[in-house]
Backbone as JSON Lines, residues from 0, in Angstrom:
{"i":0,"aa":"X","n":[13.22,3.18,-4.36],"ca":[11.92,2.54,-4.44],"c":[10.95,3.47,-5.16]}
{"i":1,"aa":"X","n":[9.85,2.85,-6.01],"ca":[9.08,3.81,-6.65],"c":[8.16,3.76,-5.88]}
{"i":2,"aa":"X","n":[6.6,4.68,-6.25],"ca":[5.9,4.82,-4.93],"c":[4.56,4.55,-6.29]}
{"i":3,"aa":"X","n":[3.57,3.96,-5.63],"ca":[2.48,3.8,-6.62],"c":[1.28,4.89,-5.84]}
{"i":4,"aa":"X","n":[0.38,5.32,-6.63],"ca":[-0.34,5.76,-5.46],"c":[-1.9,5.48,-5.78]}
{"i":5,"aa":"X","n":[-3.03,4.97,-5.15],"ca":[-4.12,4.71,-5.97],"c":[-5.18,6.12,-5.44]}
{"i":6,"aa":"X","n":[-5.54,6.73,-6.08],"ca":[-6.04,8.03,-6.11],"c":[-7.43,7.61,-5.81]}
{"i":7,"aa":"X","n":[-8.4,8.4,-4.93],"ca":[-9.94,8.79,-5.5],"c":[-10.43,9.63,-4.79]}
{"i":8,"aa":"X","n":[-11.44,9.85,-4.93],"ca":[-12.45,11.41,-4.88],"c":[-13.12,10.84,-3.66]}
{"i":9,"aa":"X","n":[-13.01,10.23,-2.84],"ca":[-13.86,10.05,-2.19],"c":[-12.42,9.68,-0.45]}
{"i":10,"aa":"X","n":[-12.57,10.67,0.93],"ca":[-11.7,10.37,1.86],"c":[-12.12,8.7,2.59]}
{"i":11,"aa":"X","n":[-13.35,8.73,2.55],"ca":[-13.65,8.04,3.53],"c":[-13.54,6.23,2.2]}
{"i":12,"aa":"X","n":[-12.85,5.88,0.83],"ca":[-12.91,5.58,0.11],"c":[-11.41,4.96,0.39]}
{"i":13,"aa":"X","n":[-10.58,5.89,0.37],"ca":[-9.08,5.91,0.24],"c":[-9.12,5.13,2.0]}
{"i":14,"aa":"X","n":[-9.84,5.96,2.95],"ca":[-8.93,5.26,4.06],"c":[-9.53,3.86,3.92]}
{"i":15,"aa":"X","n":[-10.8,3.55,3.61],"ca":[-11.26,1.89,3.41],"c":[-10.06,1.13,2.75]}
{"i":16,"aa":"X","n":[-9.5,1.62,1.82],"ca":[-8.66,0.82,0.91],"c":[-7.25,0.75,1.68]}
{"i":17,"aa":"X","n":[-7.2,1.52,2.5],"ca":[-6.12,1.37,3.12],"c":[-5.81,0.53,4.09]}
{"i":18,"aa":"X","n":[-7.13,0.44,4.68],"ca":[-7.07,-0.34,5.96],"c":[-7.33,-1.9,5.49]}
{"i":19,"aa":"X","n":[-8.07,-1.98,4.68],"ca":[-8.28,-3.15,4.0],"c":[-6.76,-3.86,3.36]}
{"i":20,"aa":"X","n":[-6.09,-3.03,2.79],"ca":[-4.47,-3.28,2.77],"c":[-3.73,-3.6,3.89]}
{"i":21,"aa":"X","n":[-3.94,-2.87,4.61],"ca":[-3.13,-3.12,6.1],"c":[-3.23,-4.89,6.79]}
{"i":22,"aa":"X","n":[-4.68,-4.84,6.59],"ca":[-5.05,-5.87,7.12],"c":[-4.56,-6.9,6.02]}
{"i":23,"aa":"X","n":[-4.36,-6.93,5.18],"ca":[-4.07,-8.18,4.53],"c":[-2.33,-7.95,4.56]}
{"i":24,"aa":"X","n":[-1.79,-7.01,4.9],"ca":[0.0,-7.49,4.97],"c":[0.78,-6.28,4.1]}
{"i":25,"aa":"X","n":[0.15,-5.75,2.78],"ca":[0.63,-4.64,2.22],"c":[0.88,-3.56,3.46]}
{"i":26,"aa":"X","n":[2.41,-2.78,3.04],"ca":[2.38,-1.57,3.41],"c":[1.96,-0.3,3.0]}
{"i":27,"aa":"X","n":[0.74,-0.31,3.44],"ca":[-0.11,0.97,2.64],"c":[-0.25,2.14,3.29]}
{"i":28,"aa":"X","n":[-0.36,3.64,2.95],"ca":[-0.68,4.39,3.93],"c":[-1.55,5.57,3.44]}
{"i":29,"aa":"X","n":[-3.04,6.41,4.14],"ca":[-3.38,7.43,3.5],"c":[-2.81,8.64,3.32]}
{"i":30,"aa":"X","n":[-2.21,9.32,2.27],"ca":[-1.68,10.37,2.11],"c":[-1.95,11.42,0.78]}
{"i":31,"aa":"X","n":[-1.67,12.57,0.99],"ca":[-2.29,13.55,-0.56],"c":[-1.82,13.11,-1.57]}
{"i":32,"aa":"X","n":[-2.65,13.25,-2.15],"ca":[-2.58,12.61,-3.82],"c":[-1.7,13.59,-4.38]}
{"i":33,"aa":"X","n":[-0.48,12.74,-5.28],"ca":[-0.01,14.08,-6.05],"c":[-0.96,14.7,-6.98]}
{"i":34,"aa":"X","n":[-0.68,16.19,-7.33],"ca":[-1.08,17.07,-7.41],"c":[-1.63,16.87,-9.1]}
{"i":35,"aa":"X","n":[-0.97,15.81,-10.01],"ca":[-1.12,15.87,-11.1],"c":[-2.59,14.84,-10.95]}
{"i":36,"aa":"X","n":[-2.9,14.38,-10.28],"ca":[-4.02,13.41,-10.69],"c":[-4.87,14.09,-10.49]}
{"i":37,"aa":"X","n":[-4.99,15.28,-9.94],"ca":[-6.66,16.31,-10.08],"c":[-7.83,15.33,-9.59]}
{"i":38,"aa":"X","n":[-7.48,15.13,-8.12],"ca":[-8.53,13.99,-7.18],"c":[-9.22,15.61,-6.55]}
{"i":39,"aa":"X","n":[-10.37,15.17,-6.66],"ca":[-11.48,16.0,-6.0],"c":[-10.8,15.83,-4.19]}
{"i":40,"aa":"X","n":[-10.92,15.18,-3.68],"ca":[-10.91,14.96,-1.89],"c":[-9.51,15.33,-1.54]}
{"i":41,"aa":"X","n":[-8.27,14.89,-2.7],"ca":[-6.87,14.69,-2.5],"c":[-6.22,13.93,-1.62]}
{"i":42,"aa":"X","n":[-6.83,12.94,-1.46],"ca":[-6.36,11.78,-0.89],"c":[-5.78,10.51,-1.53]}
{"i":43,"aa":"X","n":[-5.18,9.98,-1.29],"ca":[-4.35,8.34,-1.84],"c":[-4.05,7.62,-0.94]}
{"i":44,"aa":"X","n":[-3.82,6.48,-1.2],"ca":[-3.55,5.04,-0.82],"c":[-1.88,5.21,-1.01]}
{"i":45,"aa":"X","n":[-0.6,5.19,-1.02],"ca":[0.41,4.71,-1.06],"c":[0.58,3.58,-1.15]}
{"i":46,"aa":"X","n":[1.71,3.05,-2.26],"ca":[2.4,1.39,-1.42],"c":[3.54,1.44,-2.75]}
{"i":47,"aa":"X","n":[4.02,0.17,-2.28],"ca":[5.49,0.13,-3.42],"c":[4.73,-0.71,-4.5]}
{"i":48,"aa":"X","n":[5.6,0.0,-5.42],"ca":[4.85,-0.88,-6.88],"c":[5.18,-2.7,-6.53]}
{"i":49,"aa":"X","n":[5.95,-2.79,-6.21],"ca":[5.72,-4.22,-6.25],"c":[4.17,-4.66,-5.89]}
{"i":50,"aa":"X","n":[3.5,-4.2,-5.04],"ca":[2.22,-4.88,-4.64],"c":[1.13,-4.47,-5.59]}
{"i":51,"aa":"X","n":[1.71,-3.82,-6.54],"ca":[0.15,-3.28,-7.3],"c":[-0.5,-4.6,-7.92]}
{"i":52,"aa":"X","n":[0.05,-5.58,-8.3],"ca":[-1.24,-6.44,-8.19],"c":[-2.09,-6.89,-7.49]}
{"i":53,"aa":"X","n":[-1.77,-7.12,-6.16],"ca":[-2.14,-7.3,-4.62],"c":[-3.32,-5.83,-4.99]}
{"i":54,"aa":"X","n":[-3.07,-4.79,-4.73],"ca":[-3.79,-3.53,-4.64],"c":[-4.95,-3.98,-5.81]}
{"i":55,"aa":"X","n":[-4.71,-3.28,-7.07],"ca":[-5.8,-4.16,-8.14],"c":[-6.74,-5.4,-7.7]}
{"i":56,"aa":"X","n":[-6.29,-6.27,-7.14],"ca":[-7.22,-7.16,-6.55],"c":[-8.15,-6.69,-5.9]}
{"i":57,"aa":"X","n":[-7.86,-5.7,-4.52],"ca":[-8.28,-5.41,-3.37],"c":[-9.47,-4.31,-4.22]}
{"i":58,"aa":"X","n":[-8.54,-3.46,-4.98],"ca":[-9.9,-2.36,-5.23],"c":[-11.02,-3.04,-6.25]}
{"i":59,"aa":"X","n":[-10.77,-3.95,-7.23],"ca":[-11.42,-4.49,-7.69],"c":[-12.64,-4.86,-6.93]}
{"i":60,"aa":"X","n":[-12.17,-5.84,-6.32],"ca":[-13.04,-6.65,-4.97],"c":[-13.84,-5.77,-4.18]}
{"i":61,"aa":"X","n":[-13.73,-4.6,-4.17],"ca":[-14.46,-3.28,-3.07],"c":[-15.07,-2.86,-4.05]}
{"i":62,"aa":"X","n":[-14.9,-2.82,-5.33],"ca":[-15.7,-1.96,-6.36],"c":[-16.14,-0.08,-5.93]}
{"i":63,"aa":"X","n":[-14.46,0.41,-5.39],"ca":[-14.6,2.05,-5.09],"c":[-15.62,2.51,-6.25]}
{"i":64,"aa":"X","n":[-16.17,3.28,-6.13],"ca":[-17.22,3.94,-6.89],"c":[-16.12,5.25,-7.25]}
{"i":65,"aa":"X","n":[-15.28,5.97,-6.0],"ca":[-14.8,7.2,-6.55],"c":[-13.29,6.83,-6.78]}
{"i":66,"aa":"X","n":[-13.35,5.59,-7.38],"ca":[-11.25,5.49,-7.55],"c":[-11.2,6.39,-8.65]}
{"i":67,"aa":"X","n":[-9.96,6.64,-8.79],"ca":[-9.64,7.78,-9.77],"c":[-8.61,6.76,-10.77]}
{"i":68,"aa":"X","n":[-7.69,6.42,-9.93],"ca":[-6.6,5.5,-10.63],"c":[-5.6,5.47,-9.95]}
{"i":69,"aa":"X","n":[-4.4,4.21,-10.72],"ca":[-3.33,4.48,-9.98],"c":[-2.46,5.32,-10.95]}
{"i":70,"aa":"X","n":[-1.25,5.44,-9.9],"ca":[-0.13,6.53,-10.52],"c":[1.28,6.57,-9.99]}
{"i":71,"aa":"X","n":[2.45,6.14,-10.77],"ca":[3.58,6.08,-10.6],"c":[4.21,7.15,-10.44]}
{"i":72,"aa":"X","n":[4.65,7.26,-9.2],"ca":[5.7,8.65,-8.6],"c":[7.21,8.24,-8.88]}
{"i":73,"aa":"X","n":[7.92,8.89,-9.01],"ca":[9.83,8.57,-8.93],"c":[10.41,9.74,-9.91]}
{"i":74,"aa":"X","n":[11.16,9.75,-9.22],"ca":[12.2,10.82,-10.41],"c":[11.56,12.31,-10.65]}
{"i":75,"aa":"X","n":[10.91,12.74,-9.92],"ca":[10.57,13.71,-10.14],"c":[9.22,13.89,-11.32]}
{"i":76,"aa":"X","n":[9.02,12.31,-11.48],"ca":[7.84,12.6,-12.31],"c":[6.29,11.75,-11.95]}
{"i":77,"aa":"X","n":[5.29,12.02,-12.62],"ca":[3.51,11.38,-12.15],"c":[3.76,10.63,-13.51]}
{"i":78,"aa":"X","n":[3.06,9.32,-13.38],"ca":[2.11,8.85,-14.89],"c":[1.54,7.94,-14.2]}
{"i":79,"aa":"X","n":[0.25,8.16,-14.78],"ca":[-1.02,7.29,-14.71],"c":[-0.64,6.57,-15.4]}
{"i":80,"aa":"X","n":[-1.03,5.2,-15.1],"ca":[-0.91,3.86,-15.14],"c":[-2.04,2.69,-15.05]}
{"i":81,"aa":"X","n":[-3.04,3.76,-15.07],"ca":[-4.54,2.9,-14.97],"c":[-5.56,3.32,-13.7]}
């Protein structure tokens, strides 16, 4: 499974988005941002790429002020992805 992760600078930002996931059915969880996205707070959102449209909706709809982006983990490698 690949792991998406939606990054931002802000803790109390990431756990909103998380819980806001939770509650709608995604499996989301707060955890450190990998290291390549250079997030000020170092916090992320987790979930499986399948839901990143689901996610995109959600942060859209909240309008995070400190999202950073998302970012595809697997294989030993990061890429931003938006």
């Amino acid at each position: 499974m690949r792991w998406v992760y939606a990054v931002f600078r802000s803790r109390t930002q990431a756990l909103d988005c998380a819980a806001r996931l939770q509650r709608g059915g995604v499996g989301a969880a707060a955890v450190s941002a990998p290291r390549e996205a250079n997030a000020g707070c170092g916090l992320a959102v987790r979930f499986a790429e399948d839901a990143l449209p689901r996610v995109r909706r959600v942060a859209a709809q909240a309008g995070y002020s400190a999202f950073v982006g998302f970012y595809r983990v697997g294989a030993g490698c990061v890429q931003r992805i938006g």
